[in-house]
DSSP file (Angstrom, degrees, kcal/mol; ACC not computed):
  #  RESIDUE AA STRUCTURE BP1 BP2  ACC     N-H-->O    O-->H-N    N-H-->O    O-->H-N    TCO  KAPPA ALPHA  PHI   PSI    X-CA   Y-CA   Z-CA
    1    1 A X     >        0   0    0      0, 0.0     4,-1.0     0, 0.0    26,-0.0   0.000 360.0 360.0 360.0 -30.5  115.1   41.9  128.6
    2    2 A X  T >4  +     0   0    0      1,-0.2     3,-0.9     2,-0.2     4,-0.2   0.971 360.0  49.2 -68.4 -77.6  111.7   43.2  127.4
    3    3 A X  G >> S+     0   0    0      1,-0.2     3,-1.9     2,-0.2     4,-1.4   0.775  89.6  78.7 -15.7 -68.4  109.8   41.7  130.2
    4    4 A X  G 34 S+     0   0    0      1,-0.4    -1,-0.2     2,-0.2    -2,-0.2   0.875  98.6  46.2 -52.5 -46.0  112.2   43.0  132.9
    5    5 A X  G << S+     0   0    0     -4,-1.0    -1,-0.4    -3,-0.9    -2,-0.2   0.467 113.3  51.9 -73.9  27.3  110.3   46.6  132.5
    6    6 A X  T <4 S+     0   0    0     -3,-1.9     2,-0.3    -4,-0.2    -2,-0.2   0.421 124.1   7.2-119.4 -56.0  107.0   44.9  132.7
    7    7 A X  S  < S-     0   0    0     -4,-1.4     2,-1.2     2,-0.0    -1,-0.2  -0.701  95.1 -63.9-120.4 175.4  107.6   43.0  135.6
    8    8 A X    >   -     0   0    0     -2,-0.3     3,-4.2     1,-0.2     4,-0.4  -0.491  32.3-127.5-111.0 141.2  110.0   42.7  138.3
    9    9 A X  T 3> S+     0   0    0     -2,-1.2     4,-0.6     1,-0.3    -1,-0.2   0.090 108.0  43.0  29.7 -66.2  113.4   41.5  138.0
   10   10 A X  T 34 S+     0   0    0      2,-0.3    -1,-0.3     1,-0.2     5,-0.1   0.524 107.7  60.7-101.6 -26.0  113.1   38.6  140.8
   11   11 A X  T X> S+     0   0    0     -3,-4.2     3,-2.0     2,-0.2     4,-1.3   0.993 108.4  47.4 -52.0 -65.0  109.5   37.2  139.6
   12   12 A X  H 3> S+     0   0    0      1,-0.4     4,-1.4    -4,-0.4    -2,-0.3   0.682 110.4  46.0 -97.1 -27.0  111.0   36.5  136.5
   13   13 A X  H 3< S+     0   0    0     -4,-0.6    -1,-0.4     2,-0.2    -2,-0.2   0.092 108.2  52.7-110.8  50.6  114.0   34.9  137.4
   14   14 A X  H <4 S+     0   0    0     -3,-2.0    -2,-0.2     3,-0.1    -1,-0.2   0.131 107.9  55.8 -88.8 -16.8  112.5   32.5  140.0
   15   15 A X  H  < S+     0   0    0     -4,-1.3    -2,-0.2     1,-0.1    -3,-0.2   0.900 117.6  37.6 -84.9 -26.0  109.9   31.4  137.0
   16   16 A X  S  < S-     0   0    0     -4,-1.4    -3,-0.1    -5,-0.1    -1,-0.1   0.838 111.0-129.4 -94.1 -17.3  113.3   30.6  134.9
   17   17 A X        +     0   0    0      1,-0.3    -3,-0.1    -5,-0.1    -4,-0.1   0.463  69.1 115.7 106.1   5.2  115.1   29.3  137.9
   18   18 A X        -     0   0    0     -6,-0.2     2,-0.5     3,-0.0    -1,-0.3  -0.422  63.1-104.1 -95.1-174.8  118.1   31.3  137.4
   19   19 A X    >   -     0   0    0      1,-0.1     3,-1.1    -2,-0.1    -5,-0.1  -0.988  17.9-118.4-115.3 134.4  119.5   34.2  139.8
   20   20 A X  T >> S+     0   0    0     -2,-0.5     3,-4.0     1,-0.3     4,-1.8   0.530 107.9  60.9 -72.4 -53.3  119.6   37.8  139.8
   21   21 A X  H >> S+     0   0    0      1,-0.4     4,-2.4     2,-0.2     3,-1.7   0.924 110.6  43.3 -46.5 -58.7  123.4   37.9  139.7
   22   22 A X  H <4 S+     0   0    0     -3,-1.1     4,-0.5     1,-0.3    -1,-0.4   0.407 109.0  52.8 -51.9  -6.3  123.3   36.3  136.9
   23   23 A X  H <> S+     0   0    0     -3,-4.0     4,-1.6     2,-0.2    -1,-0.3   0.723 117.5  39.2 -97.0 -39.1  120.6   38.1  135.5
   24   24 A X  H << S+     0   0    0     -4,-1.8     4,-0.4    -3,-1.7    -2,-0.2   0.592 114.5  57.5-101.8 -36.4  122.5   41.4  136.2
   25   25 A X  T  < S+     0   0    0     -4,-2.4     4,-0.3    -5,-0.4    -2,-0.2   0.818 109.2  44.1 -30.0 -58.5  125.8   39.7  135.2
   26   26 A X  T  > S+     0   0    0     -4,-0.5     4,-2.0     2,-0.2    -2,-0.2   0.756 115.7  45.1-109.7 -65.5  124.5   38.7  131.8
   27   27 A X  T  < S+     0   0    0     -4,-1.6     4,-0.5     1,-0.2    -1,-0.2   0.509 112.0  55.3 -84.3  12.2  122.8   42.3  131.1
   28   28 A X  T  > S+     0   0    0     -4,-0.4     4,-1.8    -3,-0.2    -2,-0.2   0.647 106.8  55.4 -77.5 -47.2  126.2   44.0  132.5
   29   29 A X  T  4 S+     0   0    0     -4,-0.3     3,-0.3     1,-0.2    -2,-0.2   0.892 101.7  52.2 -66.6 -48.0  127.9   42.0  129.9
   30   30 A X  T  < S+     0   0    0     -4,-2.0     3,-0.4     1,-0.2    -1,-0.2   0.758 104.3  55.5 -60.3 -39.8  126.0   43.1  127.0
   31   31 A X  T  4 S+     0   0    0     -4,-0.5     2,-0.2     1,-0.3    -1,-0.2   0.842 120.9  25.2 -31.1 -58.5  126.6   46.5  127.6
   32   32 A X  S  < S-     0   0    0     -4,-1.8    -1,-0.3    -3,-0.3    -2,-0.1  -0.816  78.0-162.3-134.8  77.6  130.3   46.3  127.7
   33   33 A X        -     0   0    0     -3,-0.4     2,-0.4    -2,-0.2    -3,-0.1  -0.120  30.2 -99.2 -41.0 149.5  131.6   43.4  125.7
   34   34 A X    >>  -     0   0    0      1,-0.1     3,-1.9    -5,-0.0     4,-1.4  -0.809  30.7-104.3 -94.6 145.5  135.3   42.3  126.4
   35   35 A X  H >> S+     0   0    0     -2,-0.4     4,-2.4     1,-0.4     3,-1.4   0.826 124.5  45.0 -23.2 -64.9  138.4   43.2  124.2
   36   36 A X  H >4 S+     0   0    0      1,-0.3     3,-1.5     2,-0.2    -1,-0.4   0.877 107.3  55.0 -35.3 -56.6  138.3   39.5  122.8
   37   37 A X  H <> S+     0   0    0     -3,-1.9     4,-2.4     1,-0.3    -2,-0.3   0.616 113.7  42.3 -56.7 -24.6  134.6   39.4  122.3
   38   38 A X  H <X S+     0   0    0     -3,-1.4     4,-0.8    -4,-1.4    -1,-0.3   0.653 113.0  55.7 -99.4 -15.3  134.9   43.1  119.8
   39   39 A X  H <X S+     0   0    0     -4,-2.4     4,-0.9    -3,-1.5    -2,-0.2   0.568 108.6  43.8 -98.9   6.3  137.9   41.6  118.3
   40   40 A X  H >> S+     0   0    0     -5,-0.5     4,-3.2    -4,-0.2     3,-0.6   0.908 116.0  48.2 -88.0 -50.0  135.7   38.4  117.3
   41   41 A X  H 3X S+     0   0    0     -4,-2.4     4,-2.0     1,-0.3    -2,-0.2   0.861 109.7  52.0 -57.0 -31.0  132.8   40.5  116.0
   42   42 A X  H 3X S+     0   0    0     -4,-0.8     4,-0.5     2,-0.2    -1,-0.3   0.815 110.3  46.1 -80.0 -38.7  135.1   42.6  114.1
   43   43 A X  H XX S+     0   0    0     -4,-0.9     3,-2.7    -3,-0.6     4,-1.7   0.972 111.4  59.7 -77.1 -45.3  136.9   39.3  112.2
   44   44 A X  H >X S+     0   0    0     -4,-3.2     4,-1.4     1,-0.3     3,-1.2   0.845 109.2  39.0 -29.7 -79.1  133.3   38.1  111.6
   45   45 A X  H 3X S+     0   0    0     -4,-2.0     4,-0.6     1,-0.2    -1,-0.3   0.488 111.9  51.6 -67.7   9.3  132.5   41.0  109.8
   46   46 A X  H <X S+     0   0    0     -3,-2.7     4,-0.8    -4,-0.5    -1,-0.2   0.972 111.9  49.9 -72.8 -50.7  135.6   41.2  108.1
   47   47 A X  H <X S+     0   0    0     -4,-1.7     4,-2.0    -3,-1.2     3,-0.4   0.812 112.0  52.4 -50.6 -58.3  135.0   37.3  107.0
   48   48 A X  H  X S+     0   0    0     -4,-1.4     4,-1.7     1,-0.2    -1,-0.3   0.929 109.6  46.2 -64.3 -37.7  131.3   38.4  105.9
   49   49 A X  H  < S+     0   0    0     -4,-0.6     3,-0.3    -5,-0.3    -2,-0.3   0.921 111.5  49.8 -72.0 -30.2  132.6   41.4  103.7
   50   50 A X  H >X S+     0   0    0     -4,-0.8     3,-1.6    -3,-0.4     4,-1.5   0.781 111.1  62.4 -93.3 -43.2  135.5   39.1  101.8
   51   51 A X  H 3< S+     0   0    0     -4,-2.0    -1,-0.2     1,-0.3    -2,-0.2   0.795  94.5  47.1 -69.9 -43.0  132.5   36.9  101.5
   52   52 A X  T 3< S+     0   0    0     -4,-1.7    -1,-0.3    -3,-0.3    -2,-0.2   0.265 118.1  46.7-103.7  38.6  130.1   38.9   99.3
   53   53 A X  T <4 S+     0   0    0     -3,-1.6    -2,-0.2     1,-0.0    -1,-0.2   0.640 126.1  29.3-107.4 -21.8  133.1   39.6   97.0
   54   54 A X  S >< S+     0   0    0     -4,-1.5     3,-1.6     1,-0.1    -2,-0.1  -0.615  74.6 158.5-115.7  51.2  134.3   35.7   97.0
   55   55 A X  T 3   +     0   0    0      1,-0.2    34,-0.2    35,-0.1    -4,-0.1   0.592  68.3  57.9 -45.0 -23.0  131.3   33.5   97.5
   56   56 A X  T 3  S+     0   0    0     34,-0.2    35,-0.3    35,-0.1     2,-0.3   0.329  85.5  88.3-102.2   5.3  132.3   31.0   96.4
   57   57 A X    <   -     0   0    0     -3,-1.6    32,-0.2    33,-0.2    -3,-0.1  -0.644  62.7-141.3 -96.9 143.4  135.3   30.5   98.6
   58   58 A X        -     0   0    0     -2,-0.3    -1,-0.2    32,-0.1    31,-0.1   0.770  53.7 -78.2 -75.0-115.8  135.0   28.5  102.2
   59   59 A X  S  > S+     0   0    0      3,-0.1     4,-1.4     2,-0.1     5,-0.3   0.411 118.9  72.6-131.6 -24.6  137.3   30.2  104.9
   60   60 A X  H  > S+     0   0    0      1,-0.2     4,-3.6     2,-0.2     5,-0.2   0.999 103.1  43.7 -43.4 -62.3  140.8   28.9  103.9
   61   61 A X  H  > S+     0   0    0      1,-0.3     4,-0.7     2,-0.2    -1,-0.2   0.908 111.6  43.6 -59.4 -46.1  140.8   30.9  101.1
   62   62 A X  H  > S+     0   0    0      2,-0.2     4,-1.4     1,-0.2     5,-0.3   0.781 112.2  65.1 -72.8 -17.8  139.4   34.6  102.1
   63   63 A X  H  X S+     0   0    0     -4,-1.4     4,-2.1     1,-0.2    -2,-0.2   0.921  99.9  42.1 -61.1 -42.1  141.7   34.0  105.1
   64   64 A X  H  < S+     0   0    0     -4,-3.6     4,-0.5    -5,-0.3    -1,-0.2   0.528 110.1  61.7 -88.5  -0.3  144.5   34.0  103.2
   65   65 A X  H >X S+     0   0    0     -4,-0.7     3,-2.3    -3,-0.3     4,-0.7   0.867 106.5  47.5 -64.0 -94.9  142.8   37.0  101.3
   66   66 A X  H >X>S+     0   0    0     -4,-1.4     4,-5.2     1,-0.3     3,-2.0   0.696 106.5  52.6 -14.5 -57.2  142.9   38.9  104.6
   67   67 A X  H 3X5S+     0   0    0     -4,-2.1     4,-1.3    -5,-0.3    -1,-0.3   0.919 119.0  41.9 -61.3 -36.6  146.8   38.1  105.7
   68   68 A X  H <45S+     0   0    0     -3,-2.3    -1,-0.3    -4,-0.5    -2,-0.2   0.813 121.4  37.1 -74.3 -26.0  147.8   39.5  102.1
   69   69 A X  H <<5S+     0   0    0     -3,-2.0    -2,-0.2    -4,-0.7    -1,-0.2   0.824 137.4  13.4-112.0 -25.0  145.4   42.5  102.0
   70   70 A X  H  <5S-     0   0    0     -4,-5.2    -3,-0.2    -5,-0.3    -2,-0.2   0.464  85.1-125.5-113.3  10.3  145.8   43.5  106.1
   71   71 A X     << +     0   0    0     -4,-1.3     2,-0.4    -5,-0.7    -4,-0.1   0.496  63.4 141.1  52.8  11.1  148.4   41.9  107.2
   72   72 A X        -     0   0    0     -6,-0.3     2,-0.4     2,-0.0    -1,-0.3  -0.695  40.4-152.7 -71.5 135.3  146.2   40.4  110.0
   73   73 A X        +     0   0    0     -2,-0.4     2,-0.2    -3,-0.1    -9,-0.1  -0.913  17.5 180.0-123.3 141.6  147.3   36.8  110.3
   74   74 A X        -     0   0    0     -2,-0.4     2,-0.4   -11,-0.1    -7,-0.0  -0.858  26.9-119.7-149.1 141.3  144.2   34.5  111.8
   75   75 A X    >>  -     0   0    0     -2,-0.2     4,-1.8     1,-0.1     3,-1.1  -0.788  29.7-113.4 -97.7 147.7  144.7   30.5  112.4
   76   76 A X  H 3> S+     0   0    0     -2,-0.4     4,-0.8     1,-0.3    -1,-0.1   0.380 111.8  51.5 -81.3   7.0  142.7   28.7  110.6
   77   77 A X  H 3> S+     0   0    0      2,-0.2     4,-2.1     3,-0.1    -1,-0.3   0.546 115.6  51.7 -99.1  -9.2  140.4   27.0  112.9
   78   78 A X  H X> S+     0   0    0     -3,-1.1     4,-1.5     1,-0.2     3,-1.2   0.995 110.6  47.9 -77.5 -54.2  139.8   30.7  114.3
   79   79 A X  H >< S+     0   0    0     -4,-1.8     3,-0.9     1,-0.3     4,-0.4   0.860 111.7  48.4 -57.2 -57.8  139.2   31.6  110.8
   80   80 A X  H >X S+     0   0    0     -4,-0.8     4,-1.7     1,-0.3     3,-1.2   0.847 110.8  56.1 -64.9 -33.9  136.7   28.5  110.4
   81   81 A X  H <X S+     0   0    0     -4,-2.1     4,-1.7    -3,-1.2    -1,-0.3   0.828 103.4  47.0 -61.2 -35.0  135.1   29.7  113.6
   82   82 A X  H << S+     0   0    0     -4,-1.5    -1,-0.3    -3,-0.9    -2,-0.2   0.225 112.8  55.8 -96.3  20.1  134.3   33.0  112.5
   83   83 A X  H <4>S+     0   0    0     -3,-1.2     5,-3.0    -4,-0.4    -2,-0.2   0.716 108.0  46.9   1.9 -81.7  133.0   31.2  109.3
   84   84 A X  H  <5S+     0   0    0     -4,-1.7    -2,-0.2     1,-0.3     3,-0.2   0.686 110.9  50.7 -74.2 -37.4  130.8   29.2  111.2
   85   85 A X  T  <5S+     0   0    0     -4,-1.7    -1,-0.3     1,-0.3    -3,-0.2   0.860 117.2  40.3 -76.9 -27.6  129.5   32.1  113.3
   86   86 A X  T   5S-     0   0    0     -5,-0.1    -1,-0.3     2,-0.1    -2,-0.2   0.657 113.5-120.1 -93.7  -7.8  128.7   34.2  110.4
   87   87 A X  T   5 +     0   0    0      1,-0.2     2,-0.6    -3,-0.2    -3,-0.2   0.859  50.7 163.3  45.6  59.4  127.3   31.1  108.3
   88   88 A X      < +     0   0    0     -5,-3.0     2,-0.3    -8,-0.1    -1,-0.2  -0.898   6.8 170.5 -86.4 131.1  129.9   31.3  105.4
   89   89 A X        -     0   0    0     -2,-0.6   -32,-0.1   -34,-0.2   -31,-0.1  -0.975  30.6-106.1-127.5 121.4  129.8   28.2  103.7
   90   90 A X        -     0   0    0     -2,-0.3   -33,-0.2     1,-0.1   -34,-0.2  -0.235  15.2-140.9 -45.2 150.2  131.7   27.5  100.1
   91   91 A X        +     0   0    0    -35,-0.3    -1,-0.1     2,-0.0   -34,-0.1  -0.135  34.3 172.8 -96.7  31.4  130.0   27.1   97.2
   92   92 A X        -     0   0    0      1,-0.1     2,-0.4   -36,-0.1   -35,-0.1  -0.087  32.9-126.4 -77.2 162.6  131.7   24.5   95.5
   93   93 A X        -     0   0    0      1,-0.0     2,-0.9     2,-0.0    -1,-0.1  -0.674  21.7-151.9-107.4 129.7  131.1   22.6   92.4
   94   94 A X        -     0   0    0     -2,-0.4     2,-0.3     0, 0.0    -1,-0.0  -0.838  10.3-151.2-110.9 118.9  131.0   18.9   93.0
   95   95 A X        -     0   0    0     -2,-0.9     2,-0.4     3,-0.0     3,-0.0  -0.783   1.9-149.7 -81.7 132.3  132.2   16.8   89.8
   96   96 A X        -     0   0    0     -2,-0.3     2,-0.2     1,-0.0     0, 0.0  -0.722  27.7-114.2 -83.0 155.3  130.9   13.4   89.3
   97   97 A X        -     0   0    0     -2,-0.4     2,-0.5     1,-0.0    -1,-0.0  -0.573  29.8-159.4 -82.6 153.1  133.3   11.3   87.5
   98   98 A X        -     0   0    0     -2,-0.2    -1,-0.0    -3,-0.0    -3,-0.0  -0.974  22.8-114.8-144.5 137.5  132.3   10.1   84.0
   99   99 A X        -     0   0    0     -2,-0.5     2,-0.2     1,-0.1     0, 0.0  -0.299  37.0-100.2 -56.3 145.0  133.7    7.4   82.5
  100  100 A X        -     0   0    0      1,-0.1    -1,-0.1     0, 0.0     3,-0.1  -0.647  40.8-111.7 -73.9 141.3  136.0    8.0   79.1
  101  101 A X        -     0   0    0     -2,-0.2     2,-0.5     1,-0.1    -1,-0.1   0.216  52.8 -74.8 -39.1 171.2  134.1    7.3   75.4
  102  102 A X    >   -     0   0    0      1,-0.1     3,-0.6     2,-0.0    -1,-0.1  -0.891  42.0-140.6 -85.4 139.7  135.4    4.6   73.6
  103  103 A X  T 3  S+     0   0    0     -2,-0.5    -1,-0.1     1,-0.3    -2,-0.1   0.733  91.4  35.3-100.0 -40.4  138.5    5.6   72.3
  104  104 A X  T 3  S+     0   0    0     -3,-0.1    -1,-0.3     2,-0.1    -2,-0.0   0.147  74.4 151.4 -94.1  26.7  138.3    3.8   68.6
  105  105 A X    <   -     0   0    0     -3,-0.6     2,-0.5     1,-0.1    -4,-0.0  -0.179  28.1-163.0 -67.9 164.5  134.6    4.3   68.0
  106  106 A X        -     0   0    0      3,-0.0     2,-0.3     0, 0.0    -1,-0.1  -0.955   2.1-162.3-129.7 137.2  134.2    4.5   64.1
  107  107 A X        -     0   0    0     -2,-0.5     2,-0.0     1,-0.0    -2,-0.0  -0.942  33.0 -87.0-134.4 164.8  130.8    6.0   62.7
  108  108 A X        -     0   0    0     -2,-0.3     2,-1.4     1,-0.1    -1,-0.0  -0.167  35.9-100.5 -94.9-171.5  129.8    5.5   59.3
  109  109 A X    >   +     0   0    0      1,-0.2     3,-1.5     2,-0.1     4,-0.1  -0.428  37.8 173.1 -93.3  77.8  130.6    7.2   56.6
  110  110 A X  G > >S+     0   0    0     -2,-1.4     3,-2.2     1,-0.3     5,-0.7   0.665  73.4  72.5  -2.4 -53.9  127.3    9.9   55.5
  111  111 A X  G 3 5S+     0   0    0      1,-0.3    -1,-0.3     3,-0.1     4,-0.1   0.817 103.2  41.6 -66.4 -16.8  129.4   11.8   52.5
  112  112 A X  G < 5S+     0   0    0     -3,-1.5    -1,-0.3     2,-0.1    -2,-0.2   0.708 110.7  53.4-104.4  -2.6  129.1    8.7   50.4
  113  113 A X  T < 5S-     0   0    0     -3,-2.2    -2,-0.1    -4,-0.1    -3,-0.1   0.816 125.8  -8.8 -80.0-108.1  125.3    7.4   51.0
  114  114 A X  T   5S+     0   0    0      2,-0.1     2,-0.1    -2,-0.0    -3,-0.1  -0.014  97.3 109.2-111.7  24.9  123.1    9.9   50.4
  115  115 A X      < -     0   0    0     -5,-0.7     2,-0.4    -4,-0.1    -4,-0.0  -0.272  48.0-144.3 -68.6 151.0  124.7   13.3   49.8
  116  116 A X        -     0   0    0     -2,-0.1     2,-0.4    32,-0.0    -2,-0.1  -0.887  18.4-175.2-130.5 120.2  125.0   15.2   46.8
  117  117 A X        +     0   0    0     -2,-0.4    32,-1.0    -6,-0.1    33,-0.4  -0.996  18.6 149.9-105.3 103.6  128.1   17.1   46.5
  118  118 A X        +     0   0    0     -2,-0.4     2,-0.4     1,-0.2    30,-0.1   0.241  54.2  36.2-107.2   2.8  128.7   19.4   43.7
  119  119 A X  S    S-     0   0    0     28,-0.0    -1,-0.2     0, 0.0     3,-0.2  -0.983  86.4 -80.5 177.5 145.1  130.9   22.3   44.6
  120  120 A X  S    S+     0   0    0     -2,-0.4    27,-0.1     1,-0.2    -2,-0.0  -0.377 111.5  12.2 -82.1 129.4  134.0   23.3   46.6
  121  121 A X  S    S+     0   0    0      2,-0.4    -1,-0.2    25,-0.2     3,-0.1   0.995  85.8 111.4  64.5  69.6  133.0   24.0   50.8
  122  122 A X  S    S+     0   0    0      1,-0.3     2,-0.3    24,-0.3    -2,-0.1   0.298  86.8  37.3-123.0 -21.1  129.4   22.5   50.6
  123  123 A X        +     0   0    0     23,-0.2    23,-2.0     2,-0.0     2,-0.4  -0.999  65.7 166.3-136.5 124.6  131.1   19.5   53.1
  124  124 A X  B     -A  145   0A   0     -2,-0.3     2,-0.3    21,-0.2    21,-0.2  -0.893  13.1-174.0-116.7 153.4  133.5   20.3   55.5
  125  125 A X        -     0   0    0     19,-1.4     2,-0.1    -2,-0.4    -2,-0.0  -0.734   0.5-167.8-163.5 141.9  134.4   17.6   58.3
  126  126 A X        -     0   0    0     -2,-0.3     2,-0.3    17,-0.2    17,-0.2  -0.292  15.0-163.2 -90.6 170.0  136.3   17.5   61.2
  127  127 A X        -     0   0    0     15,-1.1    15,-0.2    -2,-0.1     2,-0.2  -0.920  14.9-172.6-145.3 153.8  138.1   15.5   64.1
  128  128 A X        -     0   0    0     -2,-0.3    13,-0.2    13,-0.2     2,-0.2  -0.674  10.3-178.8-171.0 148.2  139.4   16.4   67.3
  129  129 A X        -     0   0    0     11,-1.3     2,-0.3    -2,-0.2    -2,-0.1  -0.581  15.5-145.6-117.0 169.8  141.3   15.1   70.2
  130  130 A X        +     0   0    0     -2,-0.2     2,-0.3     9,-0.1     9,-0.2  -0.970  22.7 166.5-137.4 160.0  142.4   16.6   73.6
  131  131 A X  B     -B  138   0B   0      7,-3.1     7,-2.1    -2,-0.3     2,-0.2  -0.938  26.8-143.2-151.6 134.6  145.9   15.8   75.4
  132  132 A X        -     0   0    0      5,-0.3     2,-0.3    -2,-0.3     5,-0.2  -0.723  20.8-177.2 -94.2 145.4  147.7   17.3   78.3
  133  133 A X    >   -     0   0    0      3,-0.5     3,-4.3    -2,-0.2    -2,-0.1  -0.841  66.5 -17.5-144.6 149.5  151.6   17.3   77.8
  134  134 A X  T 3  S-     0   0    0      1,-0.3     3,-0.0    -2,-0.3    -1,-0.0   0.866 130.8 -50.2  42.7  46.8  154.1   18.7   80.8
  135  135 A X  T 3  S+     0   0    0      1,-0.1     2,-0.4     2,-0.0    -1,-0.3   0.534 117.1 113.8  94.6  -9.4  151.3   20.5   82.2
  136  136 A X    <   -     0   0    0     -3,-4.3     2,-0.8     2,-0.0    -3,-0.5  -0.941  55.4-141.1-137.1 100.0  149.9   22.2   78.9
  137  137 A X        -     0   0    0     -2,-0.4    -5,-0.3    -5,-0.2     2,-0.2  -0.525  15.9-165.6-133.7-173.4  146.8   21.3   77.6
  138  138 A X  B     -B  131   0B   0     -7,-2.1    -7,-3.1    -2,-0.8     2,-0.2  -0.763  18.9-173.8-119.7 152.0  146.0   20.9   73.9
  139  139 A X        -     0   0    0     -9,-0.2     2,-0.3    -2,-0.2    -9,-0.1  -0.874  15.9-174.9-125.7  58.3  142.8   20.7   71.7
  140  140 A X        -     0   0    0     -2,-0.2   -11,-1.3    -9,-0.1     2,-0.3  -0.497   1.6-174.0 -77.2 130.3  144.1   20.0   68.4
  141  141 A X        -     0   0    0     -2,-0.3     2,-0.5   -13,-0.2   -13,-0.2  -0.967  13.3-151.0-123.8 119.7  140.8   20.0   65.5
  142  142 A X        -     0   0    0     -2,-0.3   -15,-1.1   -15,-0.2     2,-0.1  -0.780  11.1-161.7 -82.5 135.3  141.7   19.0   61.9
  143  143 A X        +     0   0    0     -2,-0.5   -17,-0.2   -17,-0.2     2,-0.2  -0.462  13.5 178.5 -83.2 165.5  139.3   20.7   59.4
  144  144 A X        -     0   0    0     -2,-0.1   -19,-1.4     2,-0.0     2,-0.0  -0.481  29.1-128.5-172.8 154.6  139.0   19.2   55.7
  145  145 A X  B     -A  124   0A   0    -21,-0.2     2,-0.9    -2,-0.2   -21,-0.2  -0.205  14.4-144.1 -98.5 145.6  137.2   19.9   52.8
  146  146 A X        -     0   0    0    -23,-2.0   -24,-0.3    -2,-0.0   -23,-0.2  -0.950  26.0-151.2-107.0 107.0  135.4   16.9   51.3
  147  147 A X        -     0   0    0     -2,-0.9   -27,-0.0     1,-0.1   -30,-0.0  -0.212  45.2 -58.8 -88.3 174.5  135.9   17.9   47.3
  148  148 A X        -     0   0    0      1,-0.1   -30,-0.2   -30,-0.1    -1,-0.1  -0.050  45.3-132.9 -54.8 174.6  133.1   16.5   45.1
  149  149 A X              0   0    0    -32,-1.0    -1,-0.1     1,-0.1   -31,-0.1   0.289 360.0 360.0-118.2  -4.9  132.2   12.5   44.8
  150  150 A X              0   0    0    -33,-0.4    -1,-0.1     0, 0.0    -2,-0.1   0.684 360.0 360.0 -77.2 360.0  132.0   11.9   41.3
């Protein structure tokens, strides 16, 4: 576009091989976008603003932000597109799997080696398991006071 006021118009597109309608097409176009084209830039930046309050979210999810908070309803590969255009990406946290401990391990037992114990809360020791039941789960820790050893 810069060029075209430096030189003229028909020089420059016989060196790119293209043709002046088009040339003139092209910068016509730019001027005056069509009705789709202002309602695509307009989801973008809706997509970009939902974005730097939910970063961490792809496009499913602020999409389904939008429909609740404007009642604009967007399909979701349109949604992915205007994603893609804006370069939204998720941020998600990718778990590796880790094997479970061994379940019975036994370690030995400290409070009777080399300790000295005189006096009430100088040894505490604990356990604790975790369990899901029906959906709810628990982290039960028993405390208990180790009394003197003599």
């Amino acid at each position: 576009m810069e060029l075209s006021g430096r030189f003229p118009v028909k020089l420059l597109c016989e060196a790119t091989g293209i043709l002046r309608s088009s040339f003139y097409n092209w910068k016509k176009h730019l001027s005056s976008p069509s009705e789709r084209e202002r309602s695509f830039i307009g989801n973008v930046q809706l997509f970009q603003e939902y974005h730097l309050k939910y970063p961490s979210h792809g496009y499913r999810w602020p999409n389904a932000k939008i429909r609740l908070d404007t009642g604009l309803a967007l399909a979701d590969p349109y949604a992915h597109k205007c994603c893609k255009t804006a370069g939204i990406k998720s941020k998600a946290k990718h778990y590796r799997y880790k094997k479970p401990g061994e379940p019975n391990r036994i370690f030995p037992n400290l409070l009777l080696s080399e300790m000295r114990i005189d006096g009430p809360l100088q040894c505490i020791v604990s356990d604790m398991t975790a369990f899901w039941v029906k959906g709810v789960y628990y982290e039960p820790t028993l405390y208990m006071e180790h009394g003197s050893v003599e």
